[in-house]
PDB file of N, CA, C and O in Angstrom, chain B, residues numbered from 101:
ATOM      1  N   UNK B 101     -33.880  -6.143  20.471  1.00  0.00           N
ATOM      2  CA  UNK B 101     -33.628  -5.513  19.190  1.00  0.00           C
ATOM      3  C   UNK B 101     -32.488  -4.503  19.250  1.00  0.00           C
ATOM      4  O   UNK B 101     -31.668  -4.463  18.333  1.00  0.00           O
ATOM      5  N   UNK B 102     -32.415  -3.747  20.222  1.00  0.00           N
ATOM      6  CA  UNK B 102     -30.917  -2.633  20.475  1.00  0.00           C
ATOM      7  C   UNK B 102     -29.857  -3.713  20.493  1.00  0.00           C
ATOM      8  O   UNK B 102     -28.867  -3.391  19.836  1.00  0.00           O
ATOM      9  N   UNK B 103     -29.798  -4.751  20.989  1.00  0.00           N
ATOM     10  CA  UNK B 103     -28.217  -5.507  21.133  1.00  0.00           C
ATOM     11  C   UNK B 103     -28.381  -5.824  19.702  1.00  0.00           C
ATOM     12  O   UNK B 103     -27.313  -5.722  19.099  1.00  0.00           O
ATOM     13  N   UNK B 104     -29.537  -6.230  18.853  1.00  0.00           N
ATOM     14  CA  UNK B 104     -28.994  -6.900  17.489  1.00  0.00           C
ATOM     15  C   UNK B 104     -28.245  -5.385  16.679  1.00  0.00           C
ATOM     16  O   UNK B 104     -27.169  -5.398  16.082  1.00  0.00           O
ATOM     17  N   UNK B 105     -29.264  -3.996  16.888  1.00  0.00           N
ATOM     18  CA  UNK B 105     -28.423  -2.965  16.440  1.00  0.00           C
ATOM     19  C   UNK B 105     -27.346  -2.401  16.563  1.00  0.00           C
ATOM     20  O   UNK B 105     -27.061  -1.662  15.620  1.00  0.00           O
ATOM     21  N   UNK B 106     -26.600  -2.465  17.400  1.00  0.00           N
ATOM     22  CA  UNK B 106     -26.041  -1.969  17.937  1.00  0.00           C
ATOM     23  C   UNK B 106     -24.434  -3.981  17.604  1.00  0.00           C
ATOM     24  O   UNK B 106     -23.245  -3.951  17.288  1.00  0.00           O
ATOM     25  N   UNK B 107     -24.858  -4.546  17.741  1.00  0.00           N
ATOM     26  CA  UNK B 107     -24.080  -5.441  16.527  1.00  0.00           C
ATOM     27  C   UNK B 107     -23.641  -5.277  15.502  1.00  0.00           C
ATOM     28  O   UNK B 107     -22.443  -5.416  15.258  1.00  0.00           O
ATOM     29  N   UNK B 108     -24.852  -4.815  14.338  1.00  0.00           N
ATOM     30  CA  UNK B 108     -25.051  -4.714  13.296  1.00  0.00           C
ATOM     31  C   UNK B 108     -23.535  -3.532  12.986  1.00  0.00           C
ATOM     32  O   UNK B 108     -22.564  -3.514  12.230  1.00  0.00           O
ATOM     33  N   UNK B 109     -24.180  -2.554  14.237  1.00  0.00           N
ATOM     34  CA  UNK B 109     -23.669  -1.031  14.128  1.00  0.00           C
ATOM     35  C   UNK B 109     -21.890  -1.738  14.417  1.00  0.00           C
ATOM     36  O   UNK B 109     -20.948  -1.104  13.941  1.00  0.00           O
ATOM     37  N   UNK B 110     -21.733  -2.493  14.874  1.00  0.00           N
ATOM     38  CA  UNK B 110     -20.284  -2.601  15.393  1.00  0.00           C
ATOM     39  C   UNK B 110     -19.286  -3.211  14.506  1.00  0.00           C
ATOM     40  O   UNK B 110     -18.106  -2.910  14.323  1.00  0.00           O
ATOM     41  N   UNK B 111     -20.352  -4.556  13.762  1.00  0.00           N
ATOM     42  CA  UNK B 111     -19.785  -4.768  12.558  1.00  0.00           C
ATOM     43  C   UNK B 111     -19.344  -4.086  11.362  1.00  0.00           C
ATOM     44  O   UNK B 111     -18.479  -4.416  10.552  1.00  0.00           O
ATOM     45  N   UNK B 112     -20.203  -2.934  11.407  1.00  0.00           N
ATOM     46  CA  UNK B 112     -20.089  -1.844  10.073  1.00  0.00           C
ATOM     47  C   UNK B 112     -18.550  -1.389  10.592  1.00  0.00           C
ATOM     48  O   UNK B 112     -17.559  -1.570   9.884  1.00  0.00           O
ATOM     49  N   UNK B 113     -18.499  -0.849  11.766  1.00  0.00           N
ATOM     50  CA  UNK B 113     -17.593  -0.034  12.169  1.00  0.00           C
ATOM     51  C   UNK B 113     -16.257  -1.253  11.559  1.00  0.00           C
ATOM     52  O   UNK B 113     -15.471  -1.259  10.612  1.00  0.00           O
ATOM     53  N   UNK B 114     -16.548  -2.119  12.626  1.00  0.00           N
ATOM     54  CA  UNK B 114     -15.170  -2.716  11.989  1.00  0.00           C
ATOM     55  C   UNK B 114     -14.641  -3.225  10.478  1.00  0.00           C
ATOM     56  O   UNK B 114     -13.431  -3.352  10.293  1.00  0.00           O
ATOM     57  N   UNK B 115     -15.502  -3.479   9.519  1.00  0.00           N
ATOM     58  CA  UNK B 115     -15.879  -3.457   8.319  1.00  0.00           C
ATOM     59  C   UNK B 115     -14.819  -2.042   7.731  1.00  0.00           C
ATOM     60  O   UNK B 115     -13.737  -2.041   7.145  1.00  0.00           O
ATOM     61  N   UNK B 116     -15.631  -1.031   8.161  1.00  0.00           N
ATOM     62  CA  UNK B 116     -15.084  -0.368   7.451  1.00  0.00           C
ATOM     63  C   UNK B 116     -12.935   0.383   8.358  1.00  0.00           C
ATOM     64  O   UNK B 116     -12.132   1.194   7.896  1.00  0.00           O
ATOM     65  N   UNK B 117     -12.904  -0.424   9.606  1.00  0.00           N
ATOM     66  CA  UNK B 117     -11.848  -0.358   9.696  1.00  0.00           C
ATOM     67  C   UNK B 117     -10.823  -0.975   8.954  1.00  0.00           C
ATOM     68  O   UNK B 117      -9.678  -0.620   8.676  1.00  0.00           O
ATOM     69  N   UNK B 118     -11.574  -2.109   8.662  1.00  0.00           N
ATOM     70  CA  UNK B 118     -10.654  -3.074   7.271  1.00  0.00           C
ATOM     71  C   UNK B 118      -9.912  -2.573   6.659  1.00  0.00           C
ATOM     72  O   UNK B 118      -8.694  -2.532   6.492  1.00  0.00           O
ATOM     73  N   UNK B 119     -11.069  -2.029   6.192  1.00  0.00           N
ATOM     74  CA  UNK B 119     -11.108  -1.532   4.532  1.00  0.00           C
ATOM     75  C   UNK B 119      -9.967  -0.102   4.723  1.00  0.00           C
ATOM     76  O   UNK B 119      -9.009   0.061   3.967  1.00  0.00           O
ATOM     77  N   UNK B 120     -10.275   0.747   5.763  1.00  0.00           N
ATOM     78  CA  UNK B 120      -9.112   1.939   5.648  1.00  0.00           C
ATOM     79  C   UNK B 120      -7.521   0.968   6.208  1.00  0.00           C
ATOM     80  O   UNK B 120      -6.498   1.620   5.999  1.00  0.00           O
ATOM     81  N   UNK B 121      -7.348  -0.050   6.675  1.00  0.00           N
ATOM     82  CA  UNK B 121      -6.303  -0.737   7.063  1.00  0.00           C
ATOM     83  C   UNK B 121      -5.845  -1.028   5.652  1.00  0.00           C
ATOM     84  O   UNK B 121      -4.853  -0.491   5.160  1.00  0.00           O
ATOM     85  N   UNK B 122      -7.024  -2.376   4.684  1.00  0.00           N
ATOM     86  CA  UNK B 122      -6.129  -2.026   3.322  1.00  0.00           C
ATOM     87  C   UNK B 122      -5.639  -1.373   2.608  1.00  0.00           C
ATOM     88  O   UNK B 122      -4.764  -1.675   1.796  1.00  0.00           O
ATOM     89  N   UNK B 123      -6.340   0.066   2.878  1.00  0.00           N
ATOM     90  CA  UNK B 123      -6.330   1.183   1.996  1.00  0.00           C
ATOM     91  C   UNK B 123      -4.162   1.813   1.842  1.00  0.00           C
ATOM     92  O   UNK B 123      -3.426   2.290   0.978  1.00  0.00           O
ATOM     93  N   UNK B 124      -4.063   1.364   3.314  1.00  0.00           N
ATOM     94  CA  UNK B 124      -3.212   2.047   3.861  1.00  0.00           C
ATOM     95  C   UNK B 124      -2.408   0.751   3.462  1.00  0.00           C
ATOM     96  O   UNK B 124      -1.685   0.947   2.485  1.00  0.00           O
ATOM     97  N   UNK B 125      -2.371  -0.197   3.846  1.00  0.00           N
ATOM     98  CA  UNK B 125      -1.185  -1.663   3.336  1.00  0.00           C
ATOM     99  C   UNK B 125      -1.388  -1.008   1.417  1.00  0.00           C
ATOM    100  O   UNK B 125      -0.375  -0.404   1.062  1.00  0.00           O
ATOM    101  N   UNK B 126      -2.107  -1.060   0.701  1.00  0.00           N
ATOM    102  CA  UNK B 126      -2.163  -1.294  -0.593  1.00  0.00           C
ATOM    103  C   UNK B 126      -1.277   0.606  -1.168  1.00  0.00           C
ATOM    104  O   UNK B 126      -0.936   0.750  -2.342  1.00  0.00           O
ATOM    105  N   UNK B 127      -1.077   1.735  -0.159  1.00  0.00           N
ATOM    106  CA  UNK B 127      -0.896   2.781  -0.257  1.00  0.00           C
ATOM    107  C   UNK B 127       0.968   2.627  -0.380  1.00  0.00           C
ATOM    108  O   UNK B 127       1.800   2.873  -1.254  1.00  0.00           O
ATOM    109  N   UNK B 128       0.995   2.160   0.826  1.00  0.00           N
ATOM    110  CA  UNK B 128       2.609   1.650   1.132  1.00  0.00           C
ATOM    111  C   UNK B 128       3.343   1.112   0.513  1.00  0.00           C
ATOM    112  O   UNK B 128       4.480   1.487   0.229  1.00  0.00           O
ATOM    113  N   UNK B 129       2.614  -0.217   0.084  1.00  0.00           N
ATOM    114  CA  UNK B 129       3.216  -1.236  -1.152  1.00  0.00           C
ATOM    115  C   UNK B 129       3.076  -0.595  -2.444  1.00  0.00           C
ATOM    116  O   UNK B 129       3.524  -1.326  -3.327  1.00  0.00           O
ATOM    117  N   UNK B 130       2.652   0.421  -2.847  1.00  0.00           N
ATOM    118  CA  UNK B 130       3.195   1.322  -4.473  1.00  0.00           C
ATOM    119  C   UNK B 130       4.047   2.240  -3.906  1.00  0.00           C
ATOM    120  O   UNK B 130       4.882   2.589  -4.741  1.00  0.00           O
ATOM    121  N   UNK B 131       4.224   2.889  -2.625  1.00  0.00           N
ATOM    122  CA  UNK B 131       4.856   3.059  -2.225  1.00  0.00           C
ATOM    123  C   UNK B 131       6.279   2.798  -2.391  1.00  0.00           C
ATOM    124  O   UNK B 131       7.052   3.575  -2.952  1.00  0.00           O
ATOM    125  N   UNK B 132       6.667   1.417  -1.767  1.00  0.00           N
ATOM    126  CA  UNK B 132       7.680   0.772  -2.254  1.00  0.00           C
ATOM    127  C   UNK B 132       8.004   0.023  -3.613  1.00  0.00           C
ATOM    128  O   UNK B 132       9.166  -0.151  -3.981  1.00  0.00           O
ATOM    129  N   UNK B 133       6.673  -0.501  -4.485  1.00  0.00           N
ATOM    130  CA  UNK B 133       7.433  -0.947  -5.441  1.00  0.00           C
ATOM    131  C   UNK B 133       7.536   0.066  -6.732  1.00  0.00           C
ATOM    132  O   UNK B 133       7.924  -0.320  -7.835  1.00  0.00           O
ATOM    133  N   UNK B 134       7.010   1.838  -6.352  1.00  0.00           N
ATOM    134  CA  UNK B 134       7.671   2.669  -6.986  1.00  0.00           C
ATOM    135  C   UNK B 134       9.173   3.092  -6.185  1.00  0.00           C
ATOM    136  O   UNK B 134       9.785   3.988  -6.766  1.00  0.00           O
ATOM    137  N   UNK B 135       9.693   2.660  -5.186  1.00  0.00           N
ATOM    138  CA  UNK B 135      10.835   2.776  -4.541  1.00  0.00           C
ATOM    139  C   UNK B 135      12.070   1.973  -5.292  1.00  0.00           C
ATOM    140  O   UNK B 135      13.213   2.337  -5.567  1.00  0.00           O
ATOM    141  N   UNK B 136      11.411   0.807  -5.494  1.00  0.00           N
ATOM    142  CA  UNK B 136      11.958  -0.403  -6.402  1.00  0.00           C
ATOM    143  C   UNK B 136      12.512  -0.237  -7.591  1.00  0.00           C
ATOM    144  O   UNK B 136      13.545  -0.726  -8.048  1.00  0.00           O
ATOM    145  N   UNK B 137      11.563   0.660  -8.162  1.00  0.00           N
ATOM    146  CA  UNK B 137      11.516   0.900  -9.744  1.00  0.00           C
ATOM    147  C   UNK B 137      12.211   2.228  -9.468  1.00  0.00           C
ATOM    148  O   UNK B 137      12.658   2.427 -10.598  1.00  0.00           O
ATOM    149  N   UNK B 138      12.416   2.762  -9.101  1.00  0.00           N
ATOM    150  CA  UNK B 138      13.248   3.816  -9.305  1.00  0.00           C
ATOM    151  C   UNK B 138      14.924   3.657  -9.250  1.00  0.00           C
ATOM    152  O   UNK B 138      15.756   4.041 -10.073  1.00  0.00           O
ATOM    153  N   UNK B 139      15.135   2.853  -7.805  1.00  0.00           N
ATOM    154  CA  UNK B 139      16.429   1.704  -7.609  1.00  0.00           C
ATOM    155  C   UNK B 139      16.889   1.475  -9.003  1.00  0.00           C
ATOM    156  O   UNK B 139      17.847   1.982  -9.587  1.00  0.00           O
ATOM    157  N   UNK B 140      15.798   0.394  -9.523  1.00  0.00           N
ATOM    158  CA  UNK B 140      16.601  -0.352 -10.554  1.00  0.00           C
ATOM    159  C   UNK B 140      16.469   0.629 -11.900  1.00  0.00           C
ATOM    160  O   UNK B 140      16.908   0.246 -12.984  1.00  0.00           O
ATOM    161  N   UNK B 141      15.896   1.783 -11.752  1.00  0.00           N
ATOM    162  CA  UNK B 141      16.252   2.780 -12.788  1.00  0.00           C
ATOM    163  C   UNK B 141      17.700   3.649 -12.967  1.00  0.00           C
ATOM    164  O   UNK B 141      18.409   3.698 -13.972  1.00  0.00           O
ATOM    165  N   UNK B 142      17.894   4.294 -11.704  1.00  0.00           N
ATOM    166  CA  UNK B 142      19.251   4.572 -11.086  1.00  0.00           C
ATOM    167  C   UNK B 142      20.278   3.634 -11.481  1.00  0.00           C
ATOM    168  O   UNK B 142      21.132   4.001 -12.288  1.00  0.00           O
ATOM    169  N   UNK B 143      20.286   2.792 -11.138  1.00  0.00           N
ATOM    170  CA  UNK B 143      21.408   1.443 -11.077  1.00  0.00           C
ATOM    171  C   UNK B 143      21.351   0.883 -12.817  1.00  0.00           C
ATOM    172  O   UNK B 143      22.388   0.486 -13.349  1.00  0.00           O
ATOM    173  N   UNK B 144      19.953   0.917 -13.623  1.00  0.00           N
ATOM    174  CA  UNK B 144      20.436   0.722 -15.241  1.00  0.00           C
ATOM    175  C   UNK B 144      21.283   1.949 -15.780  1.00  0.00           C
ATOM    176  O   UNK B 144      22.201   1.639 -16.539  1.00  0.00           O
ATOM    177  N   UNK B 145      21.108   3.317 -15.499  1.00  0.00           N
ATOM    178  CA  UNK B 145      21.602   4.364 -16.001  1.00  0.00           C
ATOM    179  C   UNK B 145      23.185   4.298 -15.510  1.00  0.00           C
ATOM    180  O   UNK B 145      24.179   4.302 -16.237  1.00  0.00           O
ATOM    181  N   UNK B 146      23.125   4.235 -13.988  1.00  0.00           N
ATOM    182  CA  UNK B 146      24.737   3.860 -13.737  1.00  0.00           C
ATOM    183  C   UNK B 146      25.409   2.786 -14.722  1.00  0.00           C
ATOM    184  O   UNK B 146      26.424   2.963 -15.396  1.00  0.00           O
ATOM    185  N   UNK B 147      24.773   1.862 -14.667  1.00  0.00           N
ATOM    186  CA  UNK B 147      25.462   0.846 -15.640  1.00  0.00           C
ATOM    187  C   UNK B 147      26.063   1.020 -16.933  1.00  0.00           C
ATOM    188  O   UNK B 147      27.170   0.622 -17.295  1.00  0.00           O
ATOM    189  N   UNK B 148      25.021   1.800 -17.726  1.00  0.00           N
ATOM    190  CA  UNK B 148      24.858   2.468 -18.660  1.00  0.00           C
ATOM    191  C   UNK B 148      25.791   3.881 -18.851  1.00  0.00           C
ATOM    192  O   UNK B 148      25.946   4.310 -19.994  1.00  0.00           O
ATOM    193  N   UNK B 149      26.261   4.420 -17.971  1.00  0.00           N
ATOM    194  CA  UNK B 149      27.171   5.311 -17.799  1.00  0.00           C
ATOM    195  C   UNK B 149      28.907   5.044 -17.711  1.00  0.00           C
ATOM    196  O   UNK B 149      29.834   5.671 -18.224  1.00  0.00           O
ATOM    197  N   UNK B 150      28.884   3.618 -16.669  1.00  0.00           N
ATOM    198  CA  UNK B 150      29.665   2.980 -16.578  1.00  0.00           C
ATOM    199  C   UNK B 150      30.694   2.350 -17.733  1.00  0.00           C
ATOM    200  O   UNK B 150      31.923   2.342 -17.810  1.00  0.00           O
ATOM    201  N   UNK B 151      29.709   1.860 -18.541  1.00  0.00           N
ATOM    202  CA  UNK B 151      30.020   1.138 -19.419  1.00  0.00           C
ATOM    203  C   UNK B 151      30.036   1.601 -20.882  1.00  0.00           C
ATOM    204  O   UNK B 151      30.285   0.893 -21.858  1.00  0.00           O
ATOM    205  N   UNK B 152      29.629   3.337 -20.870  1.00  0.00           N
ATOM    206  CA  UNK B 152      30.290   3.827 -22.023  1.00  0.00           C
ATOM    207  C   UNK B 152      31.607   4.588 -22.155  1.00  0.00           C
ATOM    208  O   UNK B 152      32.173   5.147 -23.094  1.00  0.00           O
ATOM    209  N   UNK B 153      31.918   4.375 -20.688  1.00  0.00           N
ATOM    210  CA  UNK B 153      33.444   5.150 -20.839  1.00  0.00           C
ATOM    211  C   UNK B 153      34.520   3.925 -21.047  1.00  0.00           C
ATOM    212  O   UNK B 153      35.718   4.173 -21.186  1.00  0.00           O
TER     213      UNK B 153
END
C-alpha cells in the first residue's frame, strides 16, 4: 500500500508540474503576441505619419 501511495503522491507532483510548465508557456506567448501587437501598432502609426507629409 506505501508504493501505491507514494505513486499516487508522485503523479500529483508531476501533474501539477504540468500545469505550472503551461502556466509559464501560456504566460510567454501573451507575452509575445502583446509584443506583436504593439510592432504592428508602431509600424501603422509610422505609416500613418509617413504618409501625411
Amino acid at each position: 500500500m506505501i508504493a501505491a501511495e507514494a505513486f499516487v503522491a508522485l503523479v500529483g507532483l508531476l501533474l501539477a508540474a504540468i500545469v505550472v510548465l503551461l502556466a509559464i508557456i501560456a504566460r510567454d506567448c501573451s507575452l509575445i503576441a502583446d509584443m506583436l501587437h504593439d510592432q504592428r501598432e508602431r509600424e501603422r502609426l509610422a505609416f500613418r505619419t509617413v504618409r501625411r507629409d
